[in-house]
C-alpha positions as CSV (number, residue, x, y, z in Angstrom):
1,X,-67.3,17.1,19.9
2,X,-66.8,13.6,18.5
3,X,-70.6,12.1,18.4
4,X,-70.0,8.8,19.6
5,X,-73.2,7.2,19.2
6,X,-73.0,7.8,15.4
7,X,-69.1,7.8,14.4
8,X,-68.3,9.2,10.7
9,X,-67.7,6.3,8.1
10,X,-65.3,5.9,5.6
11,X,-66.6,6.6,2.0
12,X,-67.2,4.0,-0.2
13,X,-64.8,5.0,-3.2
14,X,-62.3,4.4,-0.4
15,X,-62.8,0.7,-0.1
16,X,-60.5,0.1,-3.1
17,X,-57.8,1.9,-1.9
18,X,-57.5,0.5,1.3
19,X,-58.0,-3.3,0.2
20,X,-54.9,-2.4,-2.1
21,X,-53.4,-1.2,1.2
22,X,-54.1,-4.2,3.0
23,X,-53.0,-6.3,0.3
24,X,-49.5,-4.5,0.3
25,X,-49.1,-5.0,4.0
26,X,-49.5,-8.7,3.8
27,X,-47.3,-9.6,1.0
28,X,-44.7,-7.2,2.9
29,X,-45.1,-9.2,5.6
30,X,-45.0,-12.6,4.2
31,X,-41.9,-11.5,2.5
32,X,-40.2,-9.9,5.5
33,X,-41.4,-13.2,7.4
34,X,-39.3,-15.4,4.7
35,X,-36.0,-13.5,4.9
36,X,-35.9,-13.6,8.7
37,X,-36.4,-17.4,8.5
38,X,-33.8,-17.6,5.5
39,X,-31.3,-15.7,8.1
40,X,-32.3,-18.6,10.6
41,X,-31.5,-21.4,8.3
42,X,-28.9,-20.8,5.7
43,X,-26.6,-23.8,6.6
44,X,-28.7,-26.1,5.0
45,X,-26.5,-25.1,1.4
46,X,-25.5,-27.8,-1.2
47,X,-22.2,-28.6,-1.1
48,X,-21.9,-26.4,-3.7
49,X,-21.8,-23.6,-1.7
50,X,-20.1,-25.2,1.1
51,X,-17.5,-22.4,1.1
52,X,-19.5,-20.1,1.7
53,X,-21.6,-22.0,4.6
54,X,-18.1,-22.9,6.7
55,X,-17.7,-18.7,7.1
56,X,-21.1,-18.4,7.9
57,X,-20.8,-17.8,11.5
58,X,-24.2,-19.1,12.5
59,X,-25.6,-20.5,15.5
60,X,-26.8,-24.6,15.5
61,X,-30.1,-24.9,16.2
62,X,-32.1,-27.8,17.5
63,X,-34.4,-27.3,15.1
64,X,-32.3,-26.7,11.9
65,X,-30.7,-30.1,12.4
66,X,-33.7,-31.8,13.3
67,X,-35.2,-30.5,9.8
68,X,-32.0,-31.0,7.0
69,X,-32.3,-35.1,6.4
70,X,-29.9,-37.2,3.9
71,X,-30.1,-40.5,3.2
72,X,-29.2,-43.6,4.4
73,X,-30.2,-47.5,4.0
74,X,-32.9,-47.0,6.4
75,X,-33.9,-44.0,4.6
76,X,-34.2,-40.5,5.2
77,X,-32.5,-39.6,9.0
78,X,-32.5,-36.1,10.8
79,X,-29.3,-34.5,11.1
80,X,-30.3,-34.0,14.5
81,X,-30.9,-38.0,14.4
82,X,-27.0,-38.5,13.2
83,X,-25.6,-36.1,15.2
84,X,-26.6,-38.1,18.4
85,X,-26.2,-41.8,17.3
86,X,-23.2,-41.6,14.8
87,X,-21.0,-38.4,14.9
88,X,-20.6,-37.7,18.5
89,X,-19.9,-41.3,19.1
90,X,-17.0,-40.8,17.2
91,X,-16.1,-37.2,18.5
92,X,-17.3,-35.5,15.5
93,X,-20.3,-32.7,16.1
94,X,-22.4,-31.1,13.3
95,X,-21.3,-27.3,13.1
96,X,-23.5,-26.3,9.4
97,X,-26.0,-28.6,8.1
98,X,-24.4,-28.3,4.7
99,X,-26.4,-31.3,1.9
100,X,-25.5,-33.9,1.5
101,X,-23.0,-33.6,3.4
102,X,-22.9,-31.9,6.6
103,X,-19.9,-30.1,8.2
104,X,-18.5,-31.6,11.4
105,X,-16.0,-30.3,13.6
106,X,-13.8,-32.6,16.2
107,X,-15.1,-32.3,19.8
108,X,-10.8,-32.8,21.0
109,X,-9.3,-33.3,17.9
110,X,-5.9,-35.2,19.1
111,X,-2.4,-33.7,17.7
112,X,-0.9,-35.3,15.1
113,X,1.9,-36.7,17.6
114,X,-1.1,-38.7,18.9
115,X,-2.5,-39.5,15.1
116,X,0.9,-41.6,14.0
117,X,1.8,-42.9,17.4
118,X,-1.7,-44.3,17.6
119,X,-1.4,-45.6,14.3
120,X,1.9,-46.9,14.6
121,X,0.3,-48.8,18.4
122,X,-2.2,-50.4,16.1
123,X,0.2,-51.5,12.7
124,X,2.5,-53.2,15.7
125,X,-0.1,-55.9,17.1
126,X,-0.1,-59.4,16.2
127,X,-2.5,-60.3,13.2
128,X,-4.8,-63.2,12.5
129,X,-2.8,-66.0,9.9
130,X,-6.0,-65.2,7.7
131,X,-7.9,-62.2,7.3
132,X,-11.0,-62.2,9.3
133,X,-14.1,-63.8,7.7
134,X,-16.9,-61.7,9.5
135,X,-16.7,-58.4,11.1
136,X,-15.7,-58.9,15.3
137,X,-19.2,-58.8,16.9
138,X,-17.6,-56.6,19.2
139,X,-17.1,-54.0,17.3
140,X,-19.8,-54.7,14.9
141,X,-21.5,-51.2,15.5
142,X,-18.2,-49.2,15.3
143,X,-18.2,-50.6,11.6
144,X,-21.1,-50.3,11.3
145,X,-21.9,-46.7,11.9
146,X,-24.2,-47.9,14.5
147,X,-26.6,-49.4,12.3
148,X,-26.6,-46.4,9.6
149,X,-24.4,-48.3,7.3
150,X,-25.7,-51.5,5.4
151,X,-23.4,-54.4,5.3
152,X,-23.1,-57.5,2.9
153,X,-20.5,-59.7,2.4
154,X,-17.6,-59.5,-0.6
155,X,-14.4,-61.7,1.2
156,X,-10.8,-61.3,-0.2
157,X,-7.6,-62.8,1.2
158,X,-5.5,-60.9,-0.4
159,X,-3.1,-61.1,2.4
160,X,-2.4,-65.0,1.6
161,X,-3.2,-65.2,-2.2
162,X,-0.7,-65.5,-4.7
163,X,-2.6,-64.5,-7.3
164,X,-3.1,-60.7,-5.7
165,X,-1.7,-57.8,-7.6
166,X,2.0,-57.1,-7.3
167,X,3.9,-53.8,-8.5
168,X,3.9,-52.9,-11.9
169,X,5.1,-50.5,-14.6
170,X,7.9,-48.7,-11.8
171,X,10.5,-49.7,-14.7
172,X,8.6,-48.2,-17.7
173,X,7.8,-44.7,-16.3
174,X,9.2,-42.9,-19.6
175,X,7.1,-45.1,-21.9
176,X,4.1,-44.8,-19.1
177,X,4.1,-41.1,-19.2
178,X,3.6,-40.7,-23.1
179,X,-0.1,-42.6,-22.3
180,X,-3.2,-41.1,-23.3
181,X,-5.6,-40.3,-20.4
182,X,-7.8,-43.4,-21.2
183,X,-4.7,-46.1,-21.1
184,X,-3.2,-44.4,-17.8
185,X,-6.3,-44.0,-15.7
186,X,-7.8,-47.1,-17.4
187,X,-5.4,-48.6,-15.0
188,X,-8.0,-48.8,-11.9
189,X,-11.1,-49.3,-12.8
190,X,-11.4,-48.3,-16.6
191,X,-12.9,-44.9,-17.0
192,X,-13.4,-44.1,-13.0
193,X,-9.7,-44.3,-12.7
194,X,-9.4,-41.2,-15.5
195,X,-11.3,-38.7,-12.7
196,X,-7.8,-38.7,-11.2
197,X,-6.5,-37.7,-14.2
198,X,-9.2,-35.0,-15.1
199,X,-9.1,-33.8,-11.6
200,X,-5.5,-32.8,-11.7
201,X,-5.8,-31.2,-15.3
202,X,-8.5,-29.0,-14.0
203,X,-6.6,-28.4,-10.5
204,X,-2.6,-27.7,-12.0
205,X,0.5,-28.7,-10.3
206,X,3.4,-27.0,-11.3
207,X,5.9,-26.9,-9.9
208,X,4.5,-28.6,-6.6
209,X,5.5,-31.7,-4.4
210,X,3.1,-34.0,-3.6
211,X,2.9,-37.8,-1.8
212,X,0.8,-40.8,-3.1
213,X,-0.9,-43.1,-0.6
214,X,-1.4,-46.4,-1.6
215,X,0.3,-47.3,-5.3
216,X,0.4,-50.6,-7.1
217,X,1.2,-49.1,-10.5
218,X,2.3,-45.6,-10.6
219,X,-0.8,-43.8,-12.4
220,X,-1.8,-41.7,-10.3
221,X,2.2,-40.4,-9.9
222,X,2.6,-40.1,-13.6
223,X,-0.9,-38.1,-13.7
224,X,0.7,-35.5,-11.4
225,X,4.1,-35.2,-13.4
226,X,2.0,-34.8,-16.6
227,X,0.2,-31.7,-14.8
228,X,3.3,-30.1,-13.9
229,X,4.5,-32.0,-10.3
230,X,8.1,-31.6,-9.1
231,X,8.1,-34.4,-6.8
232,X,6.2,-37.0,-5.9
233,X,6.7,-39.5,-2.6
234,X,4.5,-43.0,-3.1
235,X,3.4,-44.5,0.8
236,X,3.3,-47.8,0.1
237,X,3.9,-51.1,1.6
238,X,5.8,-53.1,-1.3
239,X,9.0,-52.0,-2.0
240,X,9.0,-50.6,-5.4
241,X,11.9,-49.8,-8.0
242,X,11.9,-46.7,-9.5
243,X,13.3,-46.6,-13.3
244,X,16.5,-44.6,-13.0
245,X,15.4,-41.7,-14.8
246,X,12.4,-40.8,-12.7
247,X,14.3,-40.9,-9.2
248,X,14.8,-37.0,-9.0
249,X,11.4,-36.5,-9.1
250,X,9.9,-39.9,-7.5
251,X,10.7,-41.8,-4.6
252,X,8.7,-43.9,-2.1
253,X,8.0,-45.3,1.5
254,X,7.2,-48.1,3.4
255,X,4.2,-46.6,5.4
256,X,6.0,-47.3,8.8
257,X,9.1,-45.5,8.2
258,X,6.9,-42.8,6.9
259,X,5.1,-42.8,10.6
260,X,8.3,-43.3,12.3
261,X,9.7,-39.7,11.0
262,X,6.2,-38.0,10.3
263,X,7.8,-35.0,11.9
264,X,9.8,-34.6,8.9
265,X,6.7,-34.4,6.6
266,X,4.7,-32.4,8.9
267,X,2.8,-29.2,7.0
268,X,5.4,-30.3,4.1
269,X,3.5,-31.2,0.6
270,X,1.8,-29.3,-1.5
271,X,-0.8,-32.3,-2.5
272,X,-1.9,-35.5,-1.9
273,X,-3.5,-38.4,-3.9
274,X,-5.2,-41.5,-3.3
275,X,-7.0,-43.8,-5.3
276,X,-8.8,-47.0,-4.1
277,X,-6.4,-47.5,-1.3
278,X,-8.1,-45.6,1.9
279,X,-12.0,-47.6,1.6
280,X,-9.8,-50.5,2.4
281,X,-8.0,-49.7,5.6
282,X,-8.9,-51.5,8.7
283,X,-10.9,-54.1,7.1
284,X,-8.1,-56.8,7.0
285,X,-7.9,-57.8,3.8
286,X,-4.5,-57.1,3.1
287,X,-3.5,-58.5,6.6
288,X,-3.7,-55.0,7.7
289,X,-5.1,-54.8,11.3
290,X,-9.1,-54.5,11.8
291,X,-9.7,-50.8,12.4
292,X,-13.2,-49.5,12.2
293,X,-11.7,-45.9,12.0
294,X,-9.0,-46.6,9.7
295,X,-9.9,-44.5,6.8
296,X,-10.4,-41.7,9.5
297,X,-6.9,-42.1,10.8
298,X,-5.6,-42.0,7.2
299,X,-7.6,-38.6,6.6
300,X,-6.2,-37.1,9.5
301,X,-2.5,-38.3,8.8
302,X,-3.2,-36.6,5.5
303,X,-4.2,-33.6,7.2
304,X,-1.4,-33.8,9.2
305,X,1.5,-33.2,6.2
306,X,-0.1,-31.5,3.6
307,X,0.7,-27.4,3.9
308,X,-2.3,-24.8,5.3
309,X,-5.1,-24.8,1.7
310,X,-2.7,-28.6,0.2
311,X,-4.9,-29.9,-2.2
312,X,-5.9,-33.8,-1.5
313,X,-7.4,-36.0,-4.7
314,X,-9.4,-38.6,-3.7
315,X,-11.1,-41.7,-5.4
316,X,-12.7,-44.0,-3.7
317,X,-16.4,-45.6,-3.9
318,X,-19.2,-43.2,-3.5
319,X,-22.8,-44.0,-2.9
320,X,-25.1,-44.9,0.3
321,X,-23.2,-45.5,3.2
322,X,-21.8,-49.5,3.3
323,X,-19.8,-51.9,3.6
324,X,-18.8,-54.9,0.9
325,X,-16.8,-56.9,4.3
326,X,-14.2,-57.3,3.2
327,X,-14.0,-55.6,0.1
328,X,-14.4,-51.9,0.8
329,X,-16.2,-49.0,1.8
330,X,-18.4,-47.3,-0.2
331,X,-19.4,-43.5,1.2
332,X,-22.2,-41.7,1.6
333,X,-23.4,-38.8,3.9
334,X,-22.9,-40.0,6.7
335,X,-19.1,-41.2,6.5
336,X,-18.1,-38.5,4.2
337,X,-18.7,-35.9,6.4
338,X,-16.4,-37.6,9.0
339,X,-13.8,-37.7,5.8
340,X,-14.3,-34.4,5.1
341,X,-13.7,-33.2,8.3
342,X,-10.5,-30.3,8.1
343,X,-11.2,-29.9,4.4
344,X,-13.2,-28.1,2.4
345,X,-14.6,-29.7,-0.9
346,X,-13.7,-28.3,-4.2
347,X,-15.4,-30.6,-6.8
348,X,-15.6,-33.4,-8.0
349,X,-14.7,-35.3,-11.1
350,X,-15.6,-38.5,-13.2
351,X,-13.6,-40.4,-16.5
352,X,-16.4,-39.0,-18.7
353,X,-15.7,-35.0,-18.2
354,X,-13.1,-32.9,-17.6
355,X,-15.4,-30.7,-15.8
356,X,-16.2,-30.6,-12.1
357,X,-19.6,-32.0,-11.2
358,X,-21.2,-30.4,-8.1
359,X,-21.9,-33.2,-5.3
360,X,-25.5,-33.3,-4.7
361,X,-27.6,-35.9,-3.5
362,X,-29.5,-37.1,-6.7
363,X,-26.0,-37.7,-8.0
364,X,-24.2,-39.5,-4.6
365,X,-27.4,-41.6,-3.8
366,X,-28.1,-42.9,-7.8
367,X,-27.5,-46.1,-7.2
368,X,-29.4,-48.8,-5.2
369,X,-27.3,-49.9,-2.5
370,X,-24.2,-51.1,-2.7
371,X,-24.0,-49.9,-6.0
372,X,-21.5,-46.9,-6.5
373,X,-19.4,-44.7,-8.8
374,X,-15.6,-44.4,-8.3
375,X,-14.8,-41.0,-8.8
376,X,-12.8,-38.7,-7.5
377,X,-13.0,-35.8,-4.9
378,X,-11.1,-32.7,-4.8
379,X,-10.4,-31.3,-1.0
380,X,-8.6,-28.1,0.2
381,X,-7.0,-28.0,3.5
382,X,-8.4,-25.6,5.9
């Protein structure tokens, strides 16, 4: 019989062994205790390993979204935060709360019959002799981002001016496409406009076809013949002349025809390029009509005619989320991740390496606002 009154004790040599014990137990706890929360919260990846984050098929949490922040000229905003005051606005909803910029999905994303007749509705309405001087109050916060975008003012008319930039170089394609990388991107922008060039050296396309949205001078199509395109159709709104030599692999577009038969570039090209054009659509200063999701539209037209994993090159200014009215856009979290939305980011790439940098925050935020870098961004259709 047990003798309750005086119970049998532990020895005293034991005492080390069981606070060895005990100490086991917690750290196998505490370990067990970080993987589970780990499985909770692996969205919140770099955009480094976005890849791997858009398979991950995770529940959104409250929580989760209300943790991951990113930046913004009022500083550091929940996920959670944007989610209910920017992206569903727009009929965009967080899916992974990928840094710095998180993955969105279209609440009723519209067919592409919808995209170019929409557009097409918009390019038809009468426009302003001059390009607006201020942002319509109206539509102020649509701009904007509701407040979660900075603004200051940078006016062009380039619409009326006679001093703006006309086509150039169409005629000397053969003597273009013997330029080193420095002369040809240097082009737009001096050495930001050779991360078009590097990107497409690192990202080969032989034998592909490909279009061009938006081309003054024909860099950025004489960067993709030098890296192996086939054929290469420049969107543009001049007409351009294309030296003879060149016209079985080059041709172009005025941007309305192009809507008008966008059934017979649906799912079509194999790329895509843009460089400075897209920041500047819908703010008027070509005498283009004032869209505060014109840049949007563009992505999704985009997305609309390249083929299922069509590679899209993209340069345009990157920083904290603003606008230069009416100069341009510059991107940061916040608008990017309505950009990105269909793709899946590769790398991306400036004039000083021909090595992809990974897009983190320290590098996108750098600069004080307003202040950006014009490199350029490698996508993947989904």
């Amino acid at each position: 019989m047990i003798n309750r009154a005086n119970p049998i004790l532990c020895p005293s040599r034991f005492y080390p062994l069981l606070l060895i014990i005990g100490l086991f137990l917690m750290l196998a706890t505490l370990l067990i205790q970080d993987r589970d929360a780990a499985r909770r919260l692996p969205t919140a990846a770099p955009m480094g390993k976005l890849s791997e984050a858009l398979n991950l098929n995770l529940p959104k949490t409250e929580l989760s979204l209300k943790e991951v922040r990113v930046k913004t000229h009022r500083g550091l905003v929940s996920l959670d935060e944007l989610n209910e005051n920017v992206f569903k606005k727009y009929g965009y909803e967080i899916i992974s709360p990928t840094v710095p910029v998180p993955t969105l999905k279209m609440i009723k994303e519209p067919t592409c019959g919808e995209i170019f007749s929409e557009w097409q509705k918009i390019s038809e309405q009468p426009q302003p002799e001059y390009p607006p001087k201020e942002i319509p109050a109206e539509r102020k916060d649509e701009f904007l981002l509701y407040n979660y975008a900075a603004v200051n003012e940078w006016y062009f008319n380039d619409k009326n001016s006679n001093e703006g930039e006309r086509p150039r170089y169409w005629d000397k394609l053969s003597e273009m496409i013997t330029w080193p990388k420095e002369k040809l991107g240097g082009q737009a922008y001096g050495t930001d406009g050779v991360s078009m060039y590097n990107a497409m050296k690192f990202h080969r396309l032989d034998g592909k076809s490909g279009v061009v949205i938006g081309s003054m001078q024909p860099w950025v199509e004489v960067s993709a013949l030098v890296h192996g395109a086939a054929k290469v159709l420049t969107v543009e709104y001049n007409n351009l002349t294309i030296q003879a030599e060149f016209k079985d692999r080059m041709s172009s577009i005025l941007p309305i025809n192009f809507v008008k038969n966008w059934e017979t570039y649906a799912g079509t090209f194999d790329f895509a390029a843009s460089f400075s054009s897209i920041e500047h659509s819908g703010l008027g200063r070509y005498g283009d009509p004032m869209d505060p999701i014109g840049d949007l539209r563009e992505m999704l037209k985009i997305k609309c005619i390249l083929k299922p994993g069509g590679l899209l090159f993209l340069g345009f200014p990157l920083g904290t989320d603003a606008i230069q009215y009416n100069a341009h856009r510059i991107y940061g979290s916040v608008r990017l991740a309505m950009m990105f939305y269909g793709f899946e980011w590769l790398g991306t790439f400036s004039g000083d390496t021909e090595q992809p940098n990974d897009l983190t925050s320290e590098r996108l935020h750098s600069k004080p606002i307003f202040g950006h870098s014009q490199n350029t961004i490698v996508l993947r259709k989904l």
